[in-house]
MARVEXMI-320982 format. One record per residue: x, y, z of N, C-alpha, C in turn. Coordinates in steps of 0.001 Angstrom, whole numbers, plus 524288, in hexadecimal, padded with zeros to 5 digits. Example, Ala and Ser with C-alpha at 12.3 -4.5 7.8 and 13.67 -1.06 7.14 Angstrom:
2
833867E9C681E788300C7EE6C81E78833907F31C81E78832327F73681BA8835667FBDC81BE4832648001E81EBE
% end
This chain:
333
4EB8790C4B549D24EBFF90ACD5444E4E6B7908CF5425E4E3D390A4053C994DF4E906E853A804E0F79036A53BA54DDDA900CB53ACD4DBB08FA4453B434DBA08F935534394DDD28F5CB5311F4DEA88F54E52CC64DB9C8EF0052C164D9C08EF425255A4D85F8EA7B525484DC778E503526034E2588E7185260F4E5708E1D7527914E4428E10A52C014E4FF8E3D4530B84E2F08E43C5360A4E05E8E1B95373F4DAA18DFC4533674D7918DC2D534924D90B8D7A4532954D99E8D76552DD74DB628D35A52D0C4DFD58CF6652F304E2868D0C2532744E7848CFA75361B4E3868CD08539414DF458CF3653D5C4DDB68CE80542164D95C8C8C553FAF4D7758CAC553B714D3248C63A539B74D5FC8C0BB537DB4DB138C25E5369B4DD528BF91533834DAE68BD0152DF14DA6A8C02752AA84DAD58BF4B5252B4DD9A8C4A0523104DC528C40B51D004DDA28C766519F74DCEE8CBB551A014DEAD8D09B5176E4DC878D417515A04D80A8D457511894D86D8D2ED50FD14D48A8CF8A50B684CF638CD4B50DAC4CF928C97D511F04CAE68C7E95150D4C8A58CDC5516354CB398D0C551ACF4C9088D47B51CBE4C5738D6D1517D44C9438D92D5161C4C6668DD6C510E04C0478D93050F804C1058D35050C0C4BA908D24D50A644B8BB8D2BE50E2C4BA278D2C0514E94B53C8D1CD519CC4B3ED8D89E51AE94B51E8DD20517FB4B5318E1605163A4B1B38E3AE512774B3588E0AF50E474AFA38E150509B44AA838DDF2508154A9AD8D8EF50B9F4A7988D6E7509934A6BC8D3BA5059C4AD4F8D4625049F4AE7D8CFAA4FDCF4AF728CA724FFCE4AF298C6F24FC7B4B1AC8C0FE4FE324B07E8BE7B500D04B1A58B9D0500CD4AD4E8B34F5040C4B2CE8B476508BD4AFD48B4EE50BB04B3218B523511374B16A8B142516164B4748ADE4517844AF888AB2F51C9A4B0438AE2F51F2B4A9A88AE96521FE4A8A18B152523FD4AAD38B20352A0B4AD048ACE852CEA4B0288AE255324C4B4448B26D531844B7CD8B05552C3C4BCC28B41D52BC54B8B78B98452B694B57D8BB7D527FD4B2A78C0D3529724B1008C23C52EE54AF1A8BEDC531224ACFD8C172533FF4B3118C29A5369A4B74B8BE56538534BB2D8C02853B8A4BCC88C6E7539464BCF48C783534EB4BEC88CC495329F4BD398D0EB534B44B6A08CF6B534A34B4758D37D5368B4B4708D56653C2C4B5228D18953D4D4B67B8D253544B84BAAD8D4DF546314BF738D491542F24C4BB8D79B544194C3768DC61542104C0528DE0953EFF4C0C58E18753B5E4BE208E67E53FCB4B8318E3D6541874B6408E559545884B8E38E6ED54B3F4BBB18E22054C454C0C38E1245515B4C46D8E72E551BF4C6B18E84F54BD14CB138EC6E54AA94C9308F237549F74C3F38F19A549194C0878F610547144C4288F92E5412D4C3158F3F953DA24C7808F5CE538F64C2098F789535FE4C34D8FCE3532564BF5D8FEBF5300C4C1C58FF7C52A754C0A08FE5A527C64C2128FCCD520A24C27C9018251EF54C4ED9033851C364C43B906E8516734BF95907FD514EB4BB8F90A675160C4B63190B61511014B83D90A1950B674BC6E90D8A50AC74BE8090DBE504024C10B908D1502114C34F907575064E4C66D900A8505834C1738FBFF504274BE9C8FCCE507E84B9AC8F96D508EC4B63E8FAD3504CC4B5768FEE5501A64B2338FF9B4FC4C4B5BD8FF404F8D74B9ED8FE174F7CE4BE548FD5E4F26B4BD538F7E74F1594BEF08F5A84F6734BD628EDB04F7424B7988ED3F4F5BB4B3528F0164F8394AEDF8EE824F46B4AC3C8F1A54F05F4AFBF8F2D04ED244B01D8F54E4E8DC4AC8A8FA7E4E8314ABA18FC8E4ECCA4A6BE901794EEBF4A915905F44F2044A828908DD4F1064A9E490E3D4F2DA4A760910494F85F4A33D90D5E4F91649C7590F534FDEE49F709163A4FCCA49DFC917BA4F83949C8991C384F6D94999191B644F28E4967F9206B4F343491B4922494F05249361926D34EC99493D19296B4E9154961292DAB4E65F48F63930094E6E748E819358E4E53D48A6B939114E44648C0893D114DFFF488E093DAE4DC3648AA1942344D85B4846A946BD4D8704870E94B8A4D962482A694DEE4DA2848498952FA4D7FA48043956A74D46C4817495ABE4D2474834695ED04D68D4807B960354D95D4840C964134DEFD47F3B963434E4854819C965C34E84B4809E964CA4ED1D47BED967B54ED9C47E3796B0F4EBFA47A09971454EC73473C096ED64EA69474C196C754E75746DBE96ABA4E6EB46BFA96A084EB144665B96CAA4EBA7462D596CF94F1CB460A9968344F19A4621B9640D4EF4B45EB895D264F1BB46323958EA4F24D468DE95C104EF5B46B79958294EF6646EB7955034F53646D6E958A74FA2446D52957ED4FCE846C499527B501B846704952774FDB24613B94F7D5016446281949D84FD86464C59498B4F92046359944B44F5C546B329436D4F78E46E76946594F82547308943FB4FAE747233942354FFFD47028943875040146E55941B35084246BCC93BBE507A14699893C845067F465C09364E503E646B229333F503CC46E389339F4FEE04720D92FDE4FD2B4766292F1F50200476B19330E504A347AA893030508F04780F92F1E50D6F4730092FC350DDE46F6492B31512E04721692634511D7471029253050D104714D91EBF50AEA4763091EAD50B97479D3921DF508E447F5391F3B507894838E91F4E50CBD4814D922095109F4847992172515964837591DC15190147BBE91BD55170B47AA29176351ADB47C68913F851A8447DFC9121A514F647FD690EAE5135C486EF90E42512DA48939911875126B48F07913325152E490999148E5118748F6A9166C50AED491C691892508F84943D91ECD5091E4957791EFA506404972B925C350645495BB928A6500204971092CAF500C449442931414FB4A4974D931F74FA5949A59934104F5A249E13935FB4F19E49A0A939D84F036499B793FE64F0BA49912943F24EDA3499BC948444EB3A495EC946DA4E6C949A7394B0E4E1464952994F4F4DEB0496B39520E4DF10493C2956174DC43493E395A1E4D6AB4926095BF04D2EC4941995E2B4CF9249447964184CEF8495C1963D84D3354965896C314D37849AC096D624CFBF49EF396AA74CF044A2E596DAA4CC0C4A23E96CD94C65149CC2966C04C43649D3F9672D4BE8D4A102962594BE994A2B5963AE4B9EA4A7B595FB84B57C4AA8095C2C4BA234AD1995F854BE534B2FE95FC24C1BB4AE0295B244C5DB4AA1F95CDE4C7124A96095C164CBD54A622953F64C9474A673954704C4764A4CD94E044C1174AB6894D794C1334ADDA94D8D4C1064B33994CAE4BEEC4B59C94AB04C4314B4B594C2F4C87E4B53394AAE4CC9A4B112946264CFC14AD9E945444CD6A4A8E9940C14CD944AB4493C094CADD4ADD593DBB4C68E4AF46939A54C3EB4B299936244C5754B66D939B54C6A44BC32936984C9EE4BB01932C84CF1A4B683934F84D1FA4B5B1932174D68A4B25492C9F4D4E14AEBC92E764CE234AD6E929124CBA34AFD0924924CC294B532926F04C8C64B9DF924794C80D4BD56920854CA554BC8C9233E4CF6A4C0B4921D74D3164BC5791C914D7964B60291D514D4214B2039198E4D84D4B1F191B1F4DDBC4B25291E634DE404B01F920D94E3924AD50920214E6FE4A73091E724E4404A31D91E434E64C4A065917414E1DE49DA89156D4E45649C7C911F34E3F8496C39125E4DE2549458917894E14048D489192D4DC5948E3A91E374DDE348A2B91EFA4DA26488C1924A74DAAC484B7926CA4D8CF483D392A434DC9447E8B92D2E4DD4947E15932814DA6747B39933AC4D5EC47B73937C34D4C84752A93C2A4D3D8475F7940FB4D3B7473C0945D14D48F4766C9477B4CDF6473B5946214CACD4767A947894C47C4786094C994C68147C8E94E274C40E47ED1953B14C23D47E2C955044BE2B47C8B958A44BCB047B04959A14B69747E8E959F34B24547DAE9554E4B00748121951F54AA084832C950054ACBF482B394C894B03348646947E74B250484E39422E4B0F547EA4942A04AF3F47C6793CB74AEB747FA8937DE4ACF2480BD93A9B4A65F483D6936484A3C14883E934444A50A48C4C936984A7F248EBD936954AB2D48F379323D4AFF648C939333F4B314487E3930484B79B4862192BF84B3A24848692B604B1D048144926914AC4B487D3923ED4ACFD48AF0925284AAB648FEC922814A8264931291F074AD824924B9227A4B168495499210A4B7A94922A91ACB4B72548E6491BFA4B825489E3917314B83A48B39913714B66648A229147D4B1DA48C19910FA4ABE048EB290D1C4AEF0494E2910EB4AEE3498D590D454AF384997D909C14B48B495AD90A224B6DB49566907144BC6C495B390A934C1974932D90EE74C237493CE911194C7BC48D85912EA4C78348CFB90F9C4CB79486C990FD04CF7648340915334CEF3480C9918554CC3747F2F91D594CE6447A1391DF04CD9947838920164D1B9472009213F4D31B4717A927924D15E46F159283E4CE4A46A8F92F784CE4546708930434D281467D19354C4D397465709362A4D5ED460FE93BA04D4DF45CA493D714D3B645A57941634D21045D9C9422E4CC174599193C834C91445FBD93D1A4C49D45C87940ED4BF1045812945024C0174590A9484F4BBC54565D944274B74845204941584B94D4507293EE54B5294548393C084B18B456EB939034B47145A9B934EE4B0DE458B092F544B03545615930E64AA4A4526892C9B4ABFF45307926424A838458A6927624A51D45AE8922374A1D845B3691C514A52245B2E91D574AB6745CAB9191E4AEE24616A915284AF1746654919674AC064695E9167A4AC6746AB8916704B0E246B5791CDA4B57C46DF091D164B9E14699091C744BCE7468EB918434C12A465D4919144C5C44662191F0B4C87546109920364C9A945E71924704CA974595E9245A4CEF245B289283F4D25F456AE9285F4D8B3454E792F994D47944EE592F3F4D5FB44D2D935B04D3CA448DF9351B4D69F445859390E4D64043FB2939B44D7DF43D2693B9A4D3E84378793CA84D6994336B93BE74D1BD4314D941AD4D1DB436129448B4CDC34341394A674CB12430A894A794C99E42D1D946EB4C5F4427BA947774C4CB4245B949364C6DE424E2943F74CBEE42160943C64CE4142001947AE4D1F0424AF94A734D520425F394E2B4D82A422C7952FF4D53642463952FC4D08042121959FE4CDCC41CAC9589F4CD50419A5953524CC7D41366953294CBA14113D955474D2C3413F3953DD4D535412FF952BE4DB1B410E1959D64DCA04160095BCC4DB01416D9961B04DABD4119A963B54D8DB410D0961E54D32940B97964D64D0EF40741962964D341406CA95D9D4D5BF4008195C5B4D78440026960BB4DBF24036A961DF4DE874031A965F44E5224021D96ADE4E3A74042896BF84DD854041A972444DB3D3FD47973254DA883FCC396E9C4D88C3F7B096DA54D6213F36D96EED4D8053F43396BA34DDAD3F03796A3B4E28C3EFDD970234E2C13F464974914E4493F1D09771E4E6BC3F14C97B954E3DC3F0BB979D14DF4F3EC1997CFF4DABA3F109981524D8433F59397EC94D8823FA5B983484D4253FBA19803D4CE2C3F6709830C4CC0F3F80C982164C6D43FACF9838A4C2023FEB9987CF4C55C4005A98A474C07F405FB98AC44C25E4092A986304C3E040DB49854E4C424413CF987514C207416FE989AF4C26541BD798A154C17842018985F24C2944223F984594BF3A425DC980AF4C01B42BAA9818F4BD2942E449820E4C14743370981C04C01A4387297DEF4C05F43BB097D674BC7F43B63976774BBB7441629770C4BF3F44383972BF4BC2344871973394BDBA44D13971254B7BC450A09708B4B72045364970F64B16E4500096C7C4AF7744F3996D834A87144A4E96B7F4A48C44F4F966594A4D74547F965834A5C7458B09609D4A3B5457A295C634A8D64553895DC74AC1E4542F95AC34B2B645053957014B09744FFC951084B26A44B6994EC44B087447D2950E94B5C344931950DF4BA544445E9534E4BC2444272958064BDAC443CA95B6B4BACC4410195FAF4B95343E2F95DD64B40D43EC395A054B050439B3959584ADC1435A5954CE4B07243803954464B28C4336194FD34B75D42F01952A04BA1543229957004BBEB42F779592C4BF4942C9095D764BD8E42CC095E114B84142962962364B512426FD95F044B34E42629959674B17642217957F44AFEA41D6A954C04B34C4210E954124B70741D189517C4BCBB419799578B4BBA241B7095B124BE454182E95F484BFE64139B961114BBF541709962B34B624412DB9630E4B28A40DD995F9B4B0BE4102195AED4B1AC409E8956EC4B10B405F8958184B34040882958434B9B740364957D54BCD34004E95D874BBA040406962C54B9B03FED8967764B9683FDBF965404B38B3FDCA9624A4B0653FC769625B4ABCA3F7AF95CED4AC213F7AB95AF14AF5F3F3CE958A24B2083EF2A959294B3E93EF2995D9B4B7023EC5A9621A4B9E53E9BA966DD4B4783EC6C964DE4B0F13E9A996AFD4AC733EB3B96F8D4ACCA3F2E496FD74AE053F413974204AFD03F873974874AEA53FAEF972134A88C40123972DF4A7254016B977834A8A740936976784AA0A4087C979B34AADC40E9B97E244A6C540B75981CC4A55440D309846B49FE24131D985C749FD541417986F649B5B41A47986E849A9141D6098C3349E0841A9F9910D49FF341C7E9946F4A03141CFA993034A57341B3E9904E4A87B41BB498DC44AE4442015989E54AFA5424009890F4AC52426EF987224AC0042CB098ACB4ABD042F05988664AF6D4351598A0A4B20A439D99872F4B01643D71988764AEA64406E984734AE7A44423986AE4B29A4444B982F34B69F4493B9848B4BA0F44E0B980FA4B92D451909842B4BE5C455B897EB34BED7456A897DC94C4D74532E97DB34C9104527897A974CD9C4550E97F824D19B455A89846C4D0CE457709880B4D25D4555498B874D6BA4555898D444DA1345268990484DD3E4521C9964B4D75E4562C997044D5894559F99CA64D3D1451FB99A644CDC7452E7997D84CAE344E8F995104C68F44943994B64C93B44922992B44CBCE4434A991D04D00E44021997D64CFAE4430399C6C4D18F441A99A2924D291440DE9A3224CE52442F09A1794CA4A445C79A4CA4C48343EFC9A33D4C07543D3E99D804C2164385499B644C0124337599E274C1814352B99FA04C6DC42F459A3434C7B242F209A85B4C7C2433BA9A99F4C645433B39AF024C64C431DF9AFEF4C05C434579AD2D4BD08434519AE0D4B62942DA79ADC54B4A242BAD9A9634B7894272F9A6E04B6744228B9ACF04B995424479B07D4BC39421A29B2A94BF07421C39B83C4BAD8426429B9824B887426AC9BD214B5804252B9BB444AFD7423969B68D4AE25420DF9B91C4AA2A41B489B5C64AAEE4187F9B7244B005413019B7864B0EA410C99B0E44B11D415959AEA24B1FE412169A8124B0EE410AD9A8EE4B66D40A149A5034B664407599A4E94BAA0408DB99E194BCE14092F99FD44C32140B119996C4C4C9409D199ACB4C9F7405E3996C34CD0140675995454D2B140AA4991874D47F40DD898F904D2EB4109798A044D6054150198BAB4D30B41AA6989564D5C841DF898A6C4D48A41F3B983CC4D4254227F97FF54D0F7422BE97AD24D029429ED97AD54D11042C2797ACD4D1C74330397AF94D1F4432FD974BC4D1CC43976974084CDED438C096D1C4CDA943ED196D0C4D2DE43FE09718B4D58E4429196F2F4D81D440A4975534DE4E443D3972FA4E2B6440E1977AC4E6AD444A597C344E6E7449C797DBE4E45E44C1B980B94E331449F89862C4E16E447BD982764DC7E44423985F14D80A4412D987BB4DBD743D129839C4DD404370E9865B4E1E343A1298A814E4B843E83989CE4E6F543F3C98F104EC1F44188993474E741442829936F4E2654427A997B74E04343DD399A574DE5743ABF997814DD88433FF9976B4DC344336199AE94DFEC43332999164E5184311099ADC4E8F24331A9A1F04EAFB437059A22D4E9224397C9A6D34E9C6438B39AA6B4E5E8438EA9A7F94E1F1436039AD434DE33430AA9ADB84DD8842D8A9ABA64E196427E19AA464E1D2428799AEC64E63B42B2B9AE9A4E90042AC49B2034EDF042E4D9B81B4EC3A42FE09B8B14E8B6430E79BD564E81B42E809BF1C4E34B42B609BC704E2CE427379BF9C4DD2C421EC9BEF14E27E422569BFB04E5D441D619C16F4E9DE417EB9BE704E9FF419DB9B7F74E7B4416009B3C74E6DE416BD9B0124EE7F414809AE474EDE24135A9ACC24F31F413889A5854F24B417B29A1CF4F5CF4160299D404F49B4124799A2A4FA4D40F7A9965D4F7FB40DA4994D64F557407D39979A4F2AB407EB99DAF4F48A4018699EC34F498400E69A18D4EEAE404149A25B4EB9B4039D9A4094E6E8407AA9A0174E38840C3699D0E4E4F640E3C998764E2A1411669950E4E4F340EA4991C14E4C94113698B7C4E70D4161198A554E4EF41ABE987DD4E74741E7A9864F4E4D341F309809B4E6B9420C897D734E36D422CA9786F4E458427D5977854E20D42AA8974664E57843147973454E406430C096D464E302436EE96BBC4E1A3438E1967264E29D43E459648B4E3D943E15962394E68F44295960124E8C64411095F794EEE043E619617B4F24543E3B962784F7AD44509963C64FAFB44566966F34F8E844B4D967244FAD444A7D96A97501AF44CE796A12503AB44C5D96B47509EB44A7296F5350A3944CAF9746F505B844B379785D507FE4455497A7E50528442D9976845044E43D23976D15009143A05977135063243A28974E550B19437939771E50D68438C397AC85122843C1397C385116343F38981035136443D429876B5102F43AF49870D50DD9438C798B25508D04347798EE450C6A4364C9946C5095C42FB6996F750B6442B0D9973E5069E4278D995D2505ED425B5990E250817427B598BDA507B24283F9876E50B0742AD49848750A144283E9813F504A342B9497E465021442A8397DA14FD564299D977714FC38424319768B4F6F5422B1972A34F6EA424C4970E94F4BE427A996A784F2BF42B1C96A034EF3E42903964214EDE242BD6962B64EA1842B7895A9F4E984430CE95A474EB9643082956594EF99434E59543E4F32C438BE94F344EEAA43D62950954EF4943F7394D514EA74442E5948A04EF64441E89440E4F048442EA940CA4F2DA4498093F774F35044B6B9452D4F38B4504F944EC4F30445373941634F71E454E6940DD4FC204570993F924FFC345637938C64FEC6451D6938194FC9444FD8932904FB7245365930A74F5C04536E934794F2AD4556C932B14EF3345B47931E34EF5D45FF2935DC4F1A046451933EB4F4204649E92F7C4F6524605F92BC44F9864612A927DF4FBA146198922A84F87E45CC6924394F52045AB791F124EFBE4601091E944EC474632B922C84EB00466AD9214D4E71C46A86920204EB1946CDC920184EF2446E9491FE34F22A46D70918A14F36A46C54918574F4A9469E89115E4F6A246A7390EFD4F16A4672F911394EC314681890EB64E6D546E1290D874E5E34705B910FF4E681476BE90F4F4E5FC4781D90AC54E951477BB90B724EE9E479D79074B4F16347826901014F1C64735E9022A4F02E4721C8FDFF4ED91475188FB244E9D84758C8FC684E675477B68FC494E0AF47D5C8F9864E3C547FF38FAB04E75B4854D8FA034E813485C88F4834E99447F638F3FF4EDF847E0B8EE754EEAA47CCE8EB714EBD147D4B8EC1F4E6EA47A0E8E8F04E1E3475DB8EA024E13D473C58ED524E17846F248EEDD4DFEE46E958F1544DA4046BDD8F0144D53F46CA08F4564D0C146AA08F8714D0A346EC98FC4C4CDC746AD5900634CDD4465CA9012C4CCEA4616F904524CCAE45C1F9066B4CAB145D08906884C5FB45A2C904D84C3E24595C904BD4BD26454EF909B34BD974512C90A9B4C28E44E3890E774BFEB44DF6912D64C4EC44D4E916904C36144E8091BE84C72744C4291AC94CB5A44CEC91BB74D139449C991AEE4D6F244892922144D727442D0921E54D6D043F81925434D82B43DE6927074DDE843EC0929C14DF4043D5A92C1C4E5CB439199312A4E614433359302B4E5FF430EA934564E5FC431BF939094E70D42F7593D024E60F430FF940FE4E75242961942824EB7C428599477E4ED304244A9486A4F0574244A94DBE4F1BF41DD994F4C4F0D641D5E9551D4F1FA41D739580E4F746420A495BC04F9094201B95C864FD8F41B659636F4FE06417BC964714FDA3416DB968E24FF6B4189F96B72503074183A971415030F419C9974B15056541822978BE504914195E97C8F507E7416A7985345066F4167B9855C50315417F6986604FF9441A4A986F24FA18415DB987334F71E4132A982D24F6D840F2E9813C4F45D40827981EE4F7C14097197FC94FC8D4044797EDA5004B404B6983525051E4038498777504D14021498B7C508FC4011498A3550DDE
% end
C-alpha cells in the first residue's frame, strides 16, 4: 500500500495539517516538531504529490513554452537551453505550438485558464503579441524570446544583436575585398531583418560602397527564396561578388543556385549566412555565418523566469546576448 500523508502523520503524531506546512514550507512551526516530521517522512520513504505539493504553494513547477512550430532549424538549440535550466532546477515544460492556427491558440488558452504552468516562455507566433501583451497584463510571468524587435518593453525580452551581427558580416566581406554585395533579407514586417539590413548597409556605406537598390532581395528565410534571389538577380545582369543571406537557409539556397549557374564558391562569390544553425557547417563549402547565441538564449529567459518566481522583478529592459562571426569556405578559400 502507498504510504499516505496520514501515515505520517499517525507515526509523527501531529496533524495532517503539520505534515503538509513541514511540506510546503508555510507556517511558524517549532522546529523539533519539524524536524520529528521529517524523520518519519524520511523513516516511511513517503513521497508527496508534485501536483498536491504545487496547489499548497500556489505553483505548478511548470514552465509553459509557446512556439510558432518545431520545424524551425534553431528552434531546437534555443529549447534545449530552456530545459538545461528548467530540469536543473526540477521544473517541467508545457509545450504548445501553432501549426494548426486559430484551434491550435484555442487550445493554449484553455491550459491558460485552467493555470497550468506557472510563466511562460515565448517564440512570438505571428499576430500573437497583443495577445501575449494581455496574458502579461493580467498577471502571468512571460519572457520573449528572439522577440522580432519588440521594442515597447512592456514584455521582458532575451534577443541578440542583429545589428551588430550584419556589420560583423560586412567588415569580413570587406576585408576580403567583396564590394559588390547581394543581400537577401528576410520578411520587410521582422524587426530583425531591418536590423540586419541596416547593420550591414552602414558599414559598406562607410567604406564608399552603398550598396544600390537593385542588390537588394527581399526574401522570406527560405532555402527556395534564397535560390529564387540569385537566380533573378543573375538574369537581369546585376553584378555581385558576395552573397549576404539574413538567415543560413537563404545562404544554402544562394549557394545552390550559385552552383548551378556554374559560379564557383568562394572563388567567384562568397556567401555569408545567419543563424549558425548545425548544418552551416556541414555545407559544401562549409558556410560562413553570424552565430546567433541561441542555446544561450533558451537559458537567459529560462533563469529570468525563475528568478522572478523567487522574487525577483522582471527586466524592465531587454537582456542582450551577443551574437559572433564564425568564418568558413564559403567565404575564405
Amino acid at each position: 500500500m502507498p504510504i499516505t500523508i496520514a501515515d505520517v502523520a499517525a507515526r509523527a503524531k501531529v496533524s495532517k495539517t503539520t505534515v503538509s506546512r513541514v511540506l510546503n514550507g508555510k507556517g511558524e512551526l517549532d522546529e523539533s516538531t519539524a524536524a520529528r516530521v521529517r524523520a518519519v517522512i524520511e523513516e516511511l520513504g513517503y513521497v508527496p504529490s508534485s501536483r498536491a505539493v504545487g496547489l499548497a504553494r500556489g505553483r505548478t513547477r511548470v514552465v509553459g513554452m509557446l512556439v510558432p512550430s518545431l520545424t524551425w532549424p534553431w528552434i531546437g538549440e534555443v529549447l534545449q537551453g530552456a530545459v538545461d535550466v528548467l530540469e536543473t532546477e526540477r521544473y517541467g515544460l508545457l509545450l504548445f505550438t501553432c501549426n494548426r492556427g486559430e484551434e491550435s491558440m484555442r487550445q493554449f488558452g484553455v491550459q491558460v485558464s485552467a493555470k497550468s504552468f506557472d510563466g511562460l516562455l515565448v517564440i512570438e507566433p505571428e499576430g500573437t503579441l497583443d495577445y501575449i501583451a494581455t496574458l502579461h497584463r493580467r498577471g502571468l510571468p512571460v519572457v520573449l524570446i528572439d522577440d522580432r524587435d519588440q521594442t515597447s518593453g512592456e514584455i521582458p525580452s532575451v534577443g541578440t544583436t542583429n545589428h551588430d551581427g550584419a556589420a560583423s558580416a560586412a567588415r569580413h566581406l570587406l576585408d576580403l575585398g567583396r564590394q559588390r554585395p547581394l543581400v537577401i533579407t528576410g520578411p520587410e514586417r521582422f524587426g530583425c531583418t531591418r536590423q540586419r539590413s541596416a547593420g550591414f548597409a552602414a558599414i559598406y556605406a562607410e567604406a564608399g560602397r552603398p550598396i544600390t537598390e537593385d542588390r537588394w532581395y527581399l526574401g522570406d528565410f527560405t532555402v527556395a527564396r534564397g535560390a529564387e534571389g540569385v537566380q533573378r538577380a543573375l538574369a537581369a545582369g546585376v553584378e555581385f561578388d558576395a552573397v549576404f543571406a539574413h538567415n543560413d537557409l537563404s545562404a544554402l539556397g544562394a549557394m545552390q543556385a550559385l552552383a548551378d549557374s556554374g559560379r564557383q564558391v568562394p572563388e567567384d562569390v562568397a556567401v555569408v549566412g545567419f543563424d549558425d544553425i548545425p548544418t552551416a557547417a556541414h555545407t559544401q563549402p562549409p558556410l560562413s555565418t553570424v552565430h546567433q547565441p541561441l542555446r544561450e538564449m533558451g537559458e537567459a529567459a529560462a533563469r529570468t523566469l525563475l528568478a522572478h518566481f523567487e522574487g525577483t522583478p522582471l527586466p524592465e529592459s531587454p537582456t542582450v546576448i551577443p551574437t559572433s562571426f564564425i568564418p568558413r569556405a564559403s567565404t575564405v578559400a
